[in-house]
N, C-alpha and C positions, 0 to 999 in steps of 0.2 A: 715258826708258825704263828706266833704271838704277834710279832712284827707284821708277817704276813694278814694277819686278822685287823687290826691295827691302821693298816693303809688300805684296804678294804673299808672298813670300819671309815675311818676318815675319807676314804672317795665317795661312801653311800652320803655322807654328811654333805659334802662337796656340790652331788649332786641334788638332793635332795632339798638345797639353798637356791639350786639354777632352778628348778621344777618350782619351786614359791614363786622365785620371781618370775617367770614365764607363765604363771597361774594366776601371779596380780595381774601382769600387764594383758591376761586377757580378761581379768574382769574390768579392765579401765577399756580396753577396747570395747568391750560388750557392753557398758554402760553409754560410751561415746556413741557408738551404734545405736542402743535405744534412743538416745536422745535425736539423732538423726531424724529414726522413724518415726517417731513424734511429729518430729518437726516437717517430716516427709507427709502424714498424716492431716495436720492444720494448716498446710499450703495446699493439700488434696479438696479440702473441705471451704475451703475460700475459694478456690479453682469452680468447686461445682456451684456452690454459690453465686458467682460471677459466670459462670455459664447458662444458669437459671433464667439468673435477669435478663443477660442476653435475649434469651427466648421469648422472656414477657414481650420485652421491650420489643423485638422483631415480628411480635404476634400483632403487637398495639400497631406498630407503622404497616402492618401489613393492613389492617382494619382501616388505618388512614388512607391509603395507597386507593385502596376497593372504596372509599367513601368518595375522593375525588376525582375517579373516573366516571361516578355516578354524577356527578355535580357538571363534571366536564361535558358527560352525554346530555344532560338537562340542557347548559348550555350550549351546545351544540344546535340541540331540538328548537332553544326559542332563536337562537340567532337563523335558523332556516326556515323557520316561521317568519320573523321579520322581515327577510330578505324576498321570502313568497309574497308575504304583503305590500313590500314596495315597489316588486313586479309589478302587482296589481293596478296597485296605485298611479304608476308610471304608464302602465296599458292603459288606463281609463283616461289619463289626462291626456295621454296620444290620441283615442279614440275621439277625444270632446276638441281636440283641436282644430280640426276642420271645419265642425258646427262652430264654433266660436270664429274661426276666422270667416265663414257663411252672413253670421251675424252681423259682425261686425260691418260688413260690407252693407249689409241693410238696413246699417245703424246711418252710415256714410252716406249711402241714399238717400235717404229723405232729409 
């Protein structure tokens, strides 16, 4: 029984050495793991950060975008305005060219 107590006794030991070591290798796991999520953590935090900016930045070109479509209708507006007024312009010297060629003829005349 001695003997039997004994090997017993020495496999509780036996085991009891695998149980440490399977009990280090998960605090070295579980520490490598924290380091992980850290590190999972400070790439999350740079992530929203660079997503932020994104946002300003998309907010600012967006303010750009709506500025120069204003800019573009202005110009729009006077380039249709000019174009009215060279109608004009081009009507009126059609209209006077008759009288001028009238003229002329009466210039020729005398």
């Amino acid at each position: 029984m001695s003997k039997e107590l004994i090997g017993s006794v020495q496999e509780m030991i036996t085991l009891s050495k695998e149980l440490i070591g399977s009990v280090q290798e998960m605090i070295t796991l579980s520490k490598e793991l924290i380091g992980s999520v850290q590190e999972m953590i400070t790439l999350s935090k740079e992530l929203i950060g660079s997503v932020q900016e994104m946002i300003t930045l998309s907010k600012e070109l967006i303010g750009s975008v709506q500025e120069m479509i204003t800019l573009n209708k202005e110009l729009i507006g006077s380039v249709t305005e000019m174009i009215t007024l060279s109608i004009e312009m081009i009507s009126s010297v059609l209209e006077e060219a008759p009288h001028r060629k009238k003229n002329r003829n009466c210039l020729n005349s005398s």
